[in-house]
N, C-alpha and C positions, 0 to 999 in steps of 0.2 A: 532388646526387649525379651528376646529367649532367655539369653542368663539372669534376669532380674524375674521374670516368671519363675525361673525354676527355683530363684533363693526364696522368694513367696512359698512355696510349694514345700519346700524343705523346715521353714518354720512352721507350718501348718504339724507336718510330722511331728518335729519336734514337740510342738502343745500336748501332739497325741499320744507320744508317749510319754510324757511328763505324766499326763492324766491317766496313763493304766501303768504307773508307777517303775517304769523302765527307763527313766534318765535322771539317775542317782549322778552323774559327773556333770552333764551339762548343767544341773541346779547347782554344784561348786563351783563351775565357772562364773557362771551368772551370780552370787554369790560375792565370790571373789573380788568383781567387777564393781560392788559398789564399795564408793568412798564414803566414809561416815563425816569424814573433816571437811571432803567438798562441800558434799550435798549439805552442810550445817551451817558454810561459809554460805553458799548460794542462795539455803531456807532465807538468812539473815540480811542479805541485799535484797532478795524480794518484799520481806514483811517492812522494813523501811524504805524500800524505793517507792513504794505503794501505797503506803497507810493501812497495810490489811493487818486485822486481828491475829493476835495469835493463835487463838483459836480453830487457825485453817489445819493446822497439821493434825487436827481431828474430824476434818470435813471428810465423808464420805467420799466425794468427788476428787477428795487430793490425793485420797488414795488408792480411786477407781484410777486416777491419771498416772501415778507412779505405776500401776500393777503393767499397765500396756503400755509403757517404759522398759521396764524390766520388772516380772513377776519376786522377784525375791525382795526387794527391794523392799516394801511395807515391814518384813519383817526385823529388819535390823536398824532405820534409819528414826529419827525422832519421832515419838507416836506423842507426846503430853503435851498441853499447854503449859504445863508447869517447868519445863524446860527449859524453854524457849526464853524465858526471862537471864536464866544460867548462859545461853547461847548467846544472847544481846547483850550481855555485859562484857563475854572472853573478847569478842569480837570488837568492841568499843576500845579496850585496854589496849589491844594489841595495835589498833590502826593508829589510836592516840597519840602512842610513842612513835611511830612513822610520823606522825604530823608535826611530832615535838621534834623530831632530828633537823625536817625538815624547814621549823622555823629556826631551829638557832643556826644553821648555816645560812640561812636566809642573803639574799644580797645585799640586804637593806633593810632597816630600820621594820618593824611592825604596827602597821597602823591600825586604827581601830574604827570601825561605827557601833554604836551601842544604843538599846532602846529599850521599853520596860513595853509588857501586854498584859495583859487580864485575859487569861486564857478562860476557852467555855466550863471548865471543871473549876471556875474561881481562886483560880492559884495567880499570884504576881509575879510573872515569869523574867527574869532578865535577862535578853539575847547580848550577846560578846562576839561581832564575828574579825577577826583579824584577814588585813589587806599586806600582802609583803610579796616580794619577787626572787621564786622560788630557783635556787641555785643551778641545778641541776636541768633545768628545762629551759630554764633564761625566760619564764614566764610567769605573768601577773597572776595571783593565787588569790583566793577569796575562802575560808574557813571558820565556821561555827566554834567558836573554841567552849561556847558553855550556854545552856540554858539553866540559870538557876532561879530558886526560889525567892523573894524578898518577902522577906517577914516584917510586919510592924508598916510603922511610916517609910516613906519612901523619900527620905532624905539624903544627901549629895553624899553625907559620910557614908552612910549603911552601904549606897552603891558603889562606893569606892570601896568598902573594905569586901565584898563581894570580888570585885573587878581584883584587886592586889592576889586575893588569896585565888584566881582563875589562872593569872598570870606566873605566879610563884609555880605551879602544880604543871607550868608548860617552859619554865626556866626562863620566863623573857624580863625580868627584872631591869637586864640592862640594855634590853632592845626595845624598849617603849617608843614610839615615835608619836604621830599625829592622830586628834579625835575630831573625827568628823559625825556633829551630831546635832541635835535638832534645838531650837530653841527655847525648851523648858530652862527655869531658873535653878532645880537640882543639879543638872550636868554642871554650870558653874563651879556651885561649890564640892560637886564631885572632882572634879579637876584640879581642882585646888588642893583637896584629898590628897588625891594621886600625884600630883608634883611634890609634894611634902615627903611622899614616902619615895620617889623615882628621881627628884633633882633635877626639874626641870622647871621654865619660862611657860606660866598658864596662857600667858596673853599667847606668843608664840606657838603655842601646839593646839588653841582651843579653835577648830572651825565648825562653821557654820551648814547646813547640807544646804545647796542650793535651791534643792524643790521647795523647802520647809521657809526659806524667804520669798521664793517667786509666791508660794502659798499664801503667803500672810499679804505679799501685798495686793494680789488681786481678791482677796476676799475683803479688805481694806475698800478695792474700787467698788466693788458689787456691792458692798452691805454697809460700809461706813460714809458718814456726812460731815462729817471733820476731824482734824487730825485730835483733836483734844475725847473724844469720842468713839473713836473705830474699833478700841478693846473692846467697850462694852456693849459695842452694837452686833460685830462679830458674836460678843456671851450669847446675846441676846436670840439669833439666829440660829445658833448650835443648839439652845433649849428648845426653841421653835419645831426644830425638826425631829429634834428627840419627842418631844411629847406627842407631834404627831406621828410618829415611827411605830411609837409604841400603843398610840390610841388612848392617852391619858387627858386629854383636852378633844372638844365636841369639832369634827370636822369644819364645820362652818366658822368657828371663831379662828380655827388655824389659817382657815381660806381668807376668813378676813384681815387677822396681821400679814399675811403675805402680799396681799394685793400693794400695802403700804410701801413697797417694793419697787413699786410700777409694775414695768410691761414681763419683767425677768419675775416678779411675784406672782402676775397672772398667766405665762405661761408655765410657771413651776405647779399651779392650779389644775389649770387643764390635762398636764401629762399623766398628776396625779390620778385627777376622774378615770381617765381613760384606761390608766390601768388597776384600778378596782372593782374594775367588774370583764371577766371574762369576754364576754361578749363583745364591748365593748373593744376590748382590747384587738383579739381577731379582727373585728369588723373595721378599724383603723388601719390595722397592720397588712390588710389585703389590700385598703382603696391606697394607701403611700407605698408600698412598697417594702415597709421594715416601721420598728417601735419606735417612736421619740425614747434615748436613754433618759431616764431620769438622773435628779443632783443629788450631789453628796453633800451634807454640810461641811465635812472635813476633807472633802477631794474637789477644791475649785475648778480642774479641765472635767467635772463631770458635768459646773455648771457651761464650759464651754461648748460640751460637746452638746449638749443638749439644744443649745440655741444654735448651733450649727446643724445639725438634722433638721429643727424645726424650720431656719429660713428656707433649707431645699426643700421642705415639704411645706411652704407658707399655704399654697392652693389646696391639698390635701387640708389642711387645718382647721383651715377656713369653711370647706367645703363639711367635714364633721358636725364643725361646730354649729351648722345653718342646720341640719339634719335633726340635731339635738340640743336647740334651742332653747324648750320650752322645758326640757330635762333640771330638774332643781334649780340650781341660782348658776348656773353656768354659763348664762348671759352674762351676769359681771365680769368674766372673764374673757370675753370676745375680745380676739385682738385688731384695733381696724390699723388704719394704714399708718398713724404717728405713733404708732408702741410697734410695729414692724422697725419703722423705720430708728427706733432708742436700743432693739435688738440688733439690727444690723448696726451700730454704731460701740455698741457693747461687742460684737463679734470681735469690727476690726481691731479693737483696740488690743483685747485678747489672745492675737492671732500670735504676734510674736513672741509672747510668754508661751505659748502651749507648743510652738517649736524650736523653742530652747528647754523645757521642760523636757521636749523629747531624747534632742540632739544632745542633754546631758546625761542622761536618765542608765546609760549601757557601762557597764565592768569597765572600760577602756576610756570611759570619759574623766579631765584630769582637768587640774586645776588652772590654767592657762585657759580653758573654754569658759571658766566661772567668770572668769574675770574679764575675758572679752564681752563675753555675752551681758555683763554688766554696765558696761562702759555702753557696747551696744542700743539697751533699755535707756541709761541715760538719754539721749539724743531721741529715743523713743519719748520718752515721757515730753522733752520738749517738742519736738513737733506736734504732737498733740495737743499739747495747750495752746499751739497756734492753731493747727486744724478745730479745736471745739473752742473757740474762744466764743464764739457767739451762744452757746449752750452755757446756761449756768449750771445744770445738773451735770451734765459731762463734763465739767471745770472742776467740782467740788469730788468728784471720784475721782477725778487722775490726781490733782491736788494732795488729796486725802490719801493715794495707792503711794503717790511720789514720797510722802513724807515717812512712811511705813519703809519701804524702801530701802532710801536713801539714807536710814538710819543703819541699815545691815551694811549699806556698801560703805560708809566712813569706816567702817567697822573691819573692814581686810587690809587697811592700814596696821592693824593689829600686830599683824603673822605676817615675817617678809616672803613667806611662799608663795603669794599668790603672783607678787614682781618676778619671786627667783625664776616663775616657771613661762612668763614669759621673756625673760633674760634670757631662761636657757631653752629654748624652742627654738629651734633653727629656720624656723620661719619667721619669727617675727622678731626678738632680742632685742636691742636697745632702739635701735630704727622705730618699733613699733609704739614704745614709751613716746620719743618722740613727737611722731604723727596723732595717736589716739589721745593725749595727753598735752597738745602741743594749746589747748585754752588754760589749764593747769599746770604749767612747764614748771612752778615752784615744785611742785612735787617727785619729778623725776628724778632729782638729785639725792635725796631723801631715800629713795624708796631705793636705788642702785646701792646705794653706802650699806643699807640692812644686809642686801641681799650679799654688801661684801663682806660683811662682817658673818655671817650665814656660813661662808666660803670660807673665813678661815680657821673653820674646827676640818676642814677638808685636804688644805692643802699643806705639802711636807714644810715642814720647819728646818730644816735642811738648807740653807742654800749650795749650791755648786758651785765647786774653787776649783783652778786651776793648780795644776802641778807646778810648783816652782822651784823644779828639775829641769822643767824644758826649758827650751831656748826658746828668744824672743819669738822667733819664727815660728817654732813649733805654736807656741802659746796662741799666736794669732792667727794659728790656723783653727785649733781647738776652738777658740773663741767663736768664730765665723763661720765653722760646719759643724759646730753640735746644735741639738733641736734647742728651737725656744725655752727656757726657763718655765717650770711649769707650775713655778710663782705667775708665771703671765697667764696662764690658763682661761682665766676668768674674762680677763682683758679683751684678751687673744679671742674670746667665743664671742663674747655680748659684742663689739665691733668691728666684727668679722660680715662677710656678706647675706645674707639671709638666702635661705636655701629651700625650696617649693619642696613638699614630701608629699604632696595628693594628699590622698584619704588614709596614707599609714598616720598613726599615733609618732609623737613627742617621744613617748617612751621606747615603741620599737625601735626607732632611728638610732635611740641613745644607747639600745640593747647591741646594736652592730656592734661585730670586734672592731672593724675600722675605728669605732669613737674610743675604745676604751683604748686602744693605741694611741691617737691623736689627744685625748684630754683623759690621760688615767687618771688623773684625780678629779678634777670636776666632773668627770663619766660617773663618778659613786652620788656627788651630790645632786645631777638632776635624773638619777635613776630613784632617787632615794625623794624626791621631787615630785614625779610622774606617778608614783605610784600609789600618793595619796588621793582617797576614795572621790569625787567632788559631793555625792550625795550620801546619807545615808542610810538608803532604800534598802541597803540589803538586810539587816536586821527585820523589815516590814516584811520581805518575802520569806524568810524562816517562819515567821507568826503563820503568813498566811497557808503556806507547808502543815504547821502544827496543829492550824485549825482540821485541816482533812484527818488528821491521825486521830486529834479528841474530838469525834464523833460523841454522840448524845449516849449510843451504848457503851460507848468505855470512856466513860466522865470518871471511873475510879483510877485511871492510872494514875500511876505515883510519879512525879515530877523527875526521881529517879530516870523512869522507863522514858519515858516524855525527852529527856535530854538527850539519853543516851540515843532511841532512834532519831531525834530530829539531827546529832550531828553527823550517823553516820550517812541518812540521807541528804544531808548538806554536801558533805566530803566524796561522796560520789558524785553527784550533780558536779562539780567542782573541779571532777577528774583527779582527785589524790586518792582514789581507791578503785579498786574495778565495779564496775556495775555485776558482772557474772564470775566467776572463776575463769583460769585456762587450765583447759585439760592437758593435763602430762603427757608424757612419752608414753606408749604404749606398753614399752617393758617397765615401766614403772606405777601402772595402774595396777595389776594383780597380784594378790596372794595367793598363796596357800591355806589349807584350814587353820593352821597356827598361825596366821596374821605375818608368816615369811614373806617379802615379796620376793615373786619370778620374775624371771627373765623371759618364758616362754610364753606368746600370746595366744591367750586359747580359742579363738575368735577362728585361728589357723586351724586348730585341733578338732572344731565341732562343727568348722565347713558351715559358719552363720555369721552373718553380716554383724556384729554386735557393735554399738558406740553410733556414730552418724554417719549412713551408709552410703550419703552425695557424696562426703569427703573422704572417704577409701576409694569410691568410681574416678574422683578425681585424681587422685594421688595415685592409680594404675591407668590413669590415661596416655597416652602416650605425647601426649605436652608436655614437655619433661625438660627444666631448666636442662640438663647434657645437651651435646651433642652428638653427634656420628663419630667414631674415631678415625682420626685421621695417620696416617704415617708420617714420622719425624723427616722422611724424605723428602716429604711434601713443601717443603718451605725451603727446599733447594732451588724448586720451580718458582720460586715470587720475585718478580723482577725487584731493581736498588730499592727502587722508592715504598714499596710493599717489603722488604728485606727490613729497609730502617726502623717500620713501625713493628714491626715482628720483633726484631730484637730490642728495640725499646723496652717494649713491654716485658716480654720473658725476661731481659736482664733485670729489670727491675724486680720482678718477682722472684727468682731465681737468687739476688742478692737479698731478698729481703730490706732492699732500701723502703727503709721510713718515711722519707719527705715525696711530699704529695706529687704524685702525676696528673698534670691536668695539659694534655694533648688533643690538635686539632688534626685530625684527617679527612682534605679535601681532596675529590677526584670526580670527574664527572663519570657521564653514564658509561658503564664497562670498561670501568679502570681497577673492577675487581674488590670493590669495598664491603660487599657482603659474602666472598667467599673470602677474604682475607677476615672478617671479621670471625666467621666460621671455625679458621685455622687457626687463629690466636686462641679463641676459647677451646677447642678440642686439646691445645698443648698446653692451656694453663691447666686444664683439668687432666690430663697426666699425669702433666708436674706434682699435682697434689699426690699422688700413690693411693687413691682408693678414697681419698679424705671428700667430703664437699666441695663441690666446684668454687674456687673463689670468684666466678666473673659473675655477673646476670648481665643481658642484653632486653635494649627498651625502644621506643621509638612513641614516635606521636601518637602515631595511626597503630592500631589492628592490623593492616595489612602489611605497614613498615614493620611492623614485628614479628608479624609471622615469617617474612622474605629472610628473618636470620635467628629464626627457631627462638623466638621473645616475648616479648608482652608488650603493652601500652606502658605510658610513662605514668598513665592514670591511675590504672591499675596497682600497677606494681604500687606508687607513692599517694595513695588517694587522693590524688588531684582532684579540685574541684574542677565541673565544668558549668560554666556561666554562673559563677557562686563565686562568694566570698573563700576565700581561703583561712581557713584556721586550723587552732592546734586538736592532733588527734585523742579522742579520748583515749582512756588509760589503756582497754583490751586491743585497741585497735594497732596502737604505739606496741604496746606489748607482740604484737603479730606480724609489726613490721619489721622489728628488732631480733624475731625470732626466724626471721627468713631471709635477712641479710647480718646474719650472726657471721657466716662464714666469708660473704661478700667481699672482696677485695678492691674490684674492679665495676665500675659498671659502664659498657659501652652503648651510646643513645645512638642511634642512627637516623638517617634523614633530618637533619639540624638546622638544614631550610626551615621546616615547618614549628621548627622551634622559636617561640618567642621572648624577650625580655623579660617579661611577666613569670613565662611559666617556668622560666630558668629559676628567678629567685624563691618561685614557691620550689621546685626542688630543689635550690640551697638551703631554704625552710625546714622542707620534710627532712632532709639526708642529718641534719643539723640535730632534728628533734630525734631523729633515728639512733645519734651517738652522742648521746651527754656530756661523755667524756672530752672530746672533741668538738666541742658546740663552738668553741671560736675561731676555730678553722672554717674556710669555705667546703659547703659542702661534706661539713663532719668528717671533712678529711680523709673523704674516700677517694680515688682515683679513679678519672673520669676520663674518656674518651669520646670527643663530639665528633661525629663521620655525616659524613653527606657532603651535598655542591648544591652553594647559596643559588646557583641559577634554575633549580629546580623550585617548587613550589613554596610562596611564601608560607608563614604563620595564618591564621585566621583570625583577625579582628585583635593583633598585635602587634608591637613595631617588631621587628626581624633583629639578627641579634647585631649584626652589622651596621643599624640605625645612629647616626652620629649625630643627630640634631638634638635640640634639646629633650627632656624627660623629668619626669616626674615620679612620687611614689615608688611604688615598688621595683619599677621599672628603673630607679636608680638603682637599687641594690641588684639588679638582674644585669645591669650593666656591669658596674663593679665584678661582679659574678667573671662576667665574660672576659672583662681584661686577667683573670688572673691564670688562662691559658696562656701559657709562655709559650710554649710547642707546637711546634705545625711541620706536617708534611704534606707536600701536594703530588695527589698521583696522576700523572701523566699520559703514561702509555696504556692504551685501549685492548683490555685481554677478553674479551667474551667469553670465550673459549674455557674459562677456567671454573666459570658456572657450570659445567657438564660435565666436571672432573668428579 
């Protein structure tokens, strides 16, 4: 607290001589200190991450906040709005061509979803976002590639010549794959477009989004009364709400075509009323608990939701409506107990569209859930129309929803993708066709034959011959111990065992190195598979992005600006760009008055904290990856089995051996495993001569790692805890790359409390940590596990030792574990050597 008072105390001075004009050098420094290219890089991820005006960089405030930053600052860094236009375009250029590197190395084919909006500034905007699985990270990528303008009608050609000339300008001409897009009749003949000019099979690459058919068929239940009908009853409704949205039609006539609805038109009534009038609205929302959401004409889970709050708040409802009774004609709208009970009969029906809707709705969902979930709803729609067969009104909507439907699902007959991807899902593959398909078995045969024909733009054309050099002998041994023919590949997967993965995805399993060794070439096709979009929601959430940017004050932006910031806010959200800058080396932040850079930090020179002043107290803390130096003598004293693992290790470093170490060191309590851990890092960090330590040390626990001068494994690898594990964003990736740059080695201690799970999220992390090496285990860093399985297990994990079966991730943690070859067990009980 003393030395951080007295740095207080010392920039106080500082101000005060600045201000009676006696610190001509510290104003160089500070000077010096700013970057003109960061701070332009960082203005430009802020005004797109945000939606804010350009305008800020003349805000009073932005600049009262820069001054108590760093006073010099204001005067050198961007002061105009007129700028910042210049600044959003360098910055778009430059990221662009990263994105273009990034698609044409791509793993796999580039897919697309694509949508048109009518933005609030009346421009017809067309989103293009590209799906593809990005090389270097071995993960699913989603990117805005253009918001452009369409001019005139909005016909299938105009959008395809839009879409070719987006595609040309990012070199993907001949990496076009799959459109996942909604069911307007332009995308048709846009497609059709676009294979003319890319040479491809429209039937084959044209899909459907799934939400946009689950959509159509329950608004089909809701609103249509026969199949010959349900288009224009559907028009009909959409106008209904529009005119009452708008207030173009007398509230009472809207009240009254809706009630024609039933009990779904007279509580679409009520929620109305009640949120028209303030009062109203509060005075509701205190006696239930929360607002009935109201519906959307164009969003059917709004009409689900809506009737789902209302049956938990039926009492509540009911209870309003007695209150305010005699209030206008809102009697007509009282619900008694048989339009209750056509709501609870509309619910259930609804329930398992609205979680499948869900359980499709995320970046990672693929087309093997479209297609279950399909199959699924069939069975659905029949037991329903045995469950309502005594209703004729609940016969004539599922009827009317089924025929909607059923017209999309003949229709993935289409595209053999929707088979290839349960063929190639390792949980379900042909067994599944089988079983789900076993009332329909004509179709099975069919649908495998596409999927092989799919297969053979995949697999080599090559067959394997024999040497006919060798002898008979030889030959028949070649024959009988080289791998399977990877002509059988396909064979070999689709009736092979079917294999439990939990909650991991299709694609991750596929992204394993284990699969691309075991099926290198069917591993390209169902990666290239997996990775098409199931819905094509993402285009809807760019719009919805867009809308916050064109605000009602800046309805002049030019569709230019408009594009530009929504892709670079897409491409960050996305993680192919950093949300913030990293700041450089310290010797590489300052100049001179001539714009020279030094080498010297003046931060040293003026005795002031300058930059961020937690992260310099941390960085002289005495937590300090080192260790204590120890004497080479030292390792004379470590008995055989502490000897082995010593020179293990040093020889391997000391040789510079390439192939990976992945060593077990068991020994129970005081057989010397945290000072032997000690001695090996103190002499691998010798060995360097001054350079960065190549070890780090980790452990589960806080206290495991402090016991061998370490960290958490959390820590160090951002492990989640009680969370989902995913990929880190791009600054974070960036930080962890920057701090096992020189890492060699990392030794985890207490391996008891290591679990299956969390083993493979750090084959994850170490994996995302070295790009280069992503299909090596553990990015092919060299690991050493230390502890004795008889001390404490994992927490709410199986142990790494667990032989029974498993699941998910927990497979690959396994795998993980067997690929320690190495083991020494230490023996003999030294206490003694902790007090050395």
């Amino acid at each position: 607290m003393i030395g951080q008072q007295n740095a207080i105390d010392r920039l106080f001075e500082q101000q005060a001589a600045r201000q009676e004009g006696h610190d001509i050098e510290q104003e160089h420094h500070l000077l010096a200190a700013v970057d003109d290219e960061l701070y332009n890089q960082a203005l430009v991820n802020l005004l797109t991450a945000h939606s804010l005006p350009h305008s800020l960089v003349e805000w009073p405030e932005w600049y009262a906040m820069l001054h108590t930053v760093n006073y010099m600052a204001p005067g050198v860094v961007t002061q105009s709005r007129g700028q910042v236009p210049k600044l959003l375009e360098a910055s778009f250029i430059t990221h662009r061509e990263k994105l273009r590197s990034k698609l044409k190395s791509s793993l796999t084919q580039v897919h697309f979803s694509i949508d048109i909006w009518s933005s609030p500034n009346h421009h017809s905007l067309l989103g293009i976002v590209a799906h593809f699985i990005d090389r270097e990270c071995r993960q699913l990528r989603k990117a805005l590639l253009a918001l452009r303008e369409l001019e005139g009608a909005h016909s299938g050609e105009a959008i395809a010549e839009t879409f070719l000339t987006v595609i040309d300008s990012y070199g993907l001409h001949g990496q076009v794959g799959y459109f996942t897009l909604d069911n307007a009749y332009n995308n048709d003949t846009m497609l059709q477009a676009i294979a003319k000019a890319c040479d491809f099979d429209t039937a084959h690459r044209r899909l459907r989004c799934n939400g946009h058919i689950i959509n159509l068929a329950v608004q089909a239940f809701l609103f249509g009364r026969n199949k010959d009908a349900s288009d224009e009853a559907l028009r009909q409704v959409s106008q209904l709400s529009k005119d009452e949205q708008e207030g173009v039609a007398d509230r009472r006539d809207t009240a009254t075509a809706w009630r024609r609805h039933g009990a779904l038109g007279m509580l679409h009534n009520l929620v109305v009323w009640v949120r028209s009038s303030g009062q109203r609205y509060q005075a509701f929302s205190k006696a239930a608990g929360r607002m009935i959401p109201q519906d959307n004409s164009t969003r059917w889970n709004s009409w689900y939701l809506m009737i789902h709050v209302a049956i938990k708040a039926r009492k509540e409802v009911n209870s309003f409506i007695d209150d305010h009774y005699t209030e206008g004609d809102i009697s007509l709208d009282y619900l008694h107990p048989e339009h209750w009970q056509e709501l609870q009969e509309i619910h259930d029906f609804l329930q398992p569209f609205h979680e499948i809707t869900k359980d499709t709705q995320w970046d990672n969902s693929s087309l093997d859930e479209v297609i279950c979930s399909m199959d699924f709803l069939i069975t659905h729609y029949k037991a329903s129309t045995e469950k309502f067969r005594h209703s004729l009104t609940m016969t004539d909507r599922i009827m009317t929803s089924w025929y909607k439907f059923d017209d999309y699902y003949r229709r993935t007959d289409d595209s053999p993708v929707y088979a290839a991807a349960i063929l190639l899902h390792p949980s379900l593959r042909r067994a599944h066709l089988h079983e789900a398909w076993k009332d329909q078995s004509q179709y099975i045969g069919p649908a495998v034959e596409a999927v092989r024909k799919l297969w053979e733009d995949y697999k080599p054309r090559q067959v394997p011959t024999i040497n006919e050099d060798l002898s008979a002998y030889e030959a028949y041994k070649q024959r009988i111990y080289q791998p399977p023919s990877s002509h059988d590949e396909f064979n070999r997967f689709i009736d092979g065992p079917t294999l439990p993965i939990g909650s991991s995805s299709a694609l991750s399993w596929w992204l394993e190195p284990t699969q691309a060794t075991s099926f290198p070439n069917l591993y390209r096709l169902a990666v290239n598979i997996f990775s098409i979009p199931a819905m094509s929601a993402e285009a809807e959430r760019v719009f919805s992005g867009a809308r916050r940017t064109i605000t009602w004050d800046r309805s002049r932006l030019s569709v230019k600006t408009i594009e530009q910031t929504e892709c670079l806010k897409h491409w960050m959200k996305s993680g192919l760009l950093d949300r913030a800058f990293m700041s450089p080396d310290t010797t590489e932040v300052y100049r001179d008055r001539g714009g020279r850079r030094v080498l010297n930090d003046p931060a040293q020179e003026a005795a002031i904290p300058l930059g961020n002043y937690w992260e310099q107290r941390k960085a002289e803390s005495s937590l300090h990856l080192d260790v204590e130096h120890q004497p080479l003598e030292a390792r004379d004293a470590l008995n055989r089995e502490q000897r082995i693992v010593y020179d293990t290790v040093m020889g391997h470093f000391l040789a510079q051996d390439r192939s990976q170490l992945l060593l077990h060191v068991d020994g129970g309590g005081g057989t010397g495993k945290s000072y032997l851990i000690n001695l090996l890092s103190a002499h691998l960090q010798a060995a360097t001569e001054g350079r960065d330590t190549p070890v780090w040390r980790a452990a589960p626990t806080g206290v495991a790692g402090n016991q061998i001068s370490g960290t958490t494994l959390h820590s160090l690898l951002h492990l989640p805890i009680n969370k989902d594990f995913r990929p880190l964003s791009a600054i974070d990736k960036a930080q962890l790359q920057k701090k096992l740059k020189d890492i060699q080695y990392l030794i985890i201690d207490e391996k008891s409390m290591l679990g299956l799970r969390m083993l493979s999220w750090i084959d994850d992390r170490l994996r995302e940590a070295f790009p280069h090496r992503n299909e090596e285990f553990f990015g092919g860093l060299n690991i050493l596990l230390v502890g004795d399985f008889f001390q404490l297990p994992p927490v709410l994990q199986k142990p790494l030792y667990y032989d029974k079966e498993v699941q998910g991730v927990e497979i690959k943690g396994r795998n993980a574990y067997m690929r320690f070859d190495k083991s020494v067990f230490l023996s003999v009980v030294q206490r003694r050597l902790a007090n050395r």
